[in-house]
N, C-alpha and C positions, 0 to 999 in steps of 0.2 A: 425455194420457199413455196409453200402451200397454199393455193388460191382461197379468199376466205368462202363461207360456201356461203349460198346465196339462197338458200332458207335457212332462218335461224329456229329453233327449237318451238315449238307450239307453246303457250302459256303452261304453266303447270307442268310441264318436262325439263325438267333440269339434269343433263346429262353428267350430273355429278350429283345428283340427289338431294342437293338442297333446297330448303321450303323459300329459303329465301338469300339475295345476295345484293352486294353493290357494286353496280358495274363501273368501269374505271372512269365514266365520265362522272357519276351521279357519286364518286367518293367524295370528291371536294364538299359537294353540298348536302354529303352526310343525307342521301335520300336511298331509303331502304326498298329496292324491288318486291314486292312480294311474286311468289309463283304459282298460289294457290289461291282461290279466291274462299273467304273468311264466309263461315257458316252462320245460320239464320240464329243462332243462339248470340254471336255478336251485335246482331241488331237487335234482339230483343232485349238484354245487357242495357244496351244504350238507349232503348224508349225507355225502360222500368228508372235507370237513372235520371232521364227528363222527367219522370212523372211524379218523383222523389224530388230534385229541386224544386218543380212548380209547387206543389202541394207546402212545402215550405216555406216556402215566399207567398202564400196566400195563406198560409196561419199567421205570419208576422203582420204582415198585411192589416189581418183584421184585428190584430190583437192593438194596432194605432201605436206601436211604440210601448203602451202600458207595461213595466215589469210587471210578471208573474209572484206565484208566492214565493219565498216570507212576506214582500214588498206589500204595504197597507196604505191605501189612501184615507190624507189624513184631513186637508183641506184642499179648494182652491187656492191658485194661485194670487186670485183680485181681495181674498181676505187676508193675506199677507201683505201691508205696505211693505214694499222697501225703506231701507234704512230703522226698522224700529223691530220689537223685540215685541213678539205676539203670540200667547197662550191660546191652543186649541185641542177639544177633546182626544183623546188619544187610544189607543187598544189595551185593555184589560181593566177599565179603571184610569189608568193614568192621563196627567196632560201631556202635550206636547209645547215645549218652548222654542219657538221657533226665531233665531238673531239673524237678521239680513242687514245686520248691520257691515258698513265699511265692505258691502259689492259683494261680500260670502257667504251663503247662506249653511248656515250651522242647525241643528237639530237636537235639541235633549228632551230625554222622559225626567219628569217629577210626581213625585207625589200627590194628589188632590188636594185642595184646599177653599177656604173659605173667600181665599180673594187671588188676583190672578200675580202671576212672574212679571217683572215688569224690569224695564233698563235700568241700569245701576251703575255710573260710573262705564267702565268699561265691562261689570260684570252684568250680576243682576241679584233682585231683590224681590224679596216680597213682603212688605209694608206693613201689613195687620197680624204678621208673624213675627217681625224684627229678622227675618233669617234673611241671610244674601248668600253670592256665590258669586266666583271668579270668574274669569269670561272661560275657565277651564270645566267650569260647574262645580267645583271644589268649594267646600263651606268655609267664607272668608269670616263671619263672624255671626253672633247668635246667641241665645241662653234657651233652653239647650242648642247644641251645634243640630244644623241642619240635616238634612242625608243628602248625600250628592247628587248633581242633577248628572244622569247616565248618559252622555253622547252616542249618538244613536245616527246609522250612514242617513242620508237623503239624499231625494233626487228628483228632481218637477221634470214632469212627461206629461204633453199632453194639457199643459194647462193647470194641474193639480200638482201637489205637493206627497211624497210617498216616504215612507220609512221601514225599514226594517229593524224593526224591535228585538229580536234576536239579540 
């Protein structure tokens, strides 16, 4: 039996050519030798991807949370009671009907008018029109029938109430 020899190979010489191996203690714990030591383009790799997350988390950062566009701020949050059903101007023209009722806070576009949306049973109404609508926004009764009120996503960030009207 061959005595084992008593210098092992200098780093980077692998008397089988390999860049890299596991040696049979470091198999169990799946830990990969390297033999060559990793060039300055791997470091630069890994600052340019540090400076890539930072940079990204200091735009969210300052952005506070706010979604971006389509998302429109449409009110604060404190001109919104909870629990009640509260008309505020909205993008293009339109209102915004906003129901916090029963802990959910829901969103619809309506039409403009002369007087505001207001709670109705479980839907809503609006009073100097005779027109209502279903807590779907579907026109529950009216002469002429109403136009529906359009559900529209929301989402309070920040304090304020946002919508995308899309």
């Amino acid at each position: 039996m061959p005595a084992p020899d008593p210098h092992p190979p200098r780093p980077g010489r692998d008397p089988g050519g390999r860049v890299a191996y596991l040696p049979p203690r470091a198999a169990r714990a799946r830990k990969l030798i390297l033999r060559s030591q990793l060039g300055r383009g791997w470091i630069v790799a890994a600052a340019l991807f540090g400076v890539v997350i930072l940079a990204a988390g200091v735009l969210f950062l300052a952005r506070g949370g706010r979604p971006g566009p389509p998302w429109v701020r449409v009110a604060g949050v404190p001109a919104l009671a909870a629990g009640t059903v509260t008309q505020v101007p909205g993008p293009a023209g339109q209102v915004v009907v906003v129901d916090r009722r029963g802990g959910e806070l829901r969103a619809f576009l309506a039409p403009p008018a002369p007087c505001p949306v207001q709670a109705a049973a479980a839907g809503f109404a609006r009073p100097c029109t005779s027109q209502r609508w279903d807590p779907a926004g579907a026109p529950s009764a009216g002469h002429p029938a109403p136009p529906p009120l359009r559900r529209v996503p929301a989402a309070l960030a920040a304090g304020d109430l946002y919508i995308d009207p899309r």
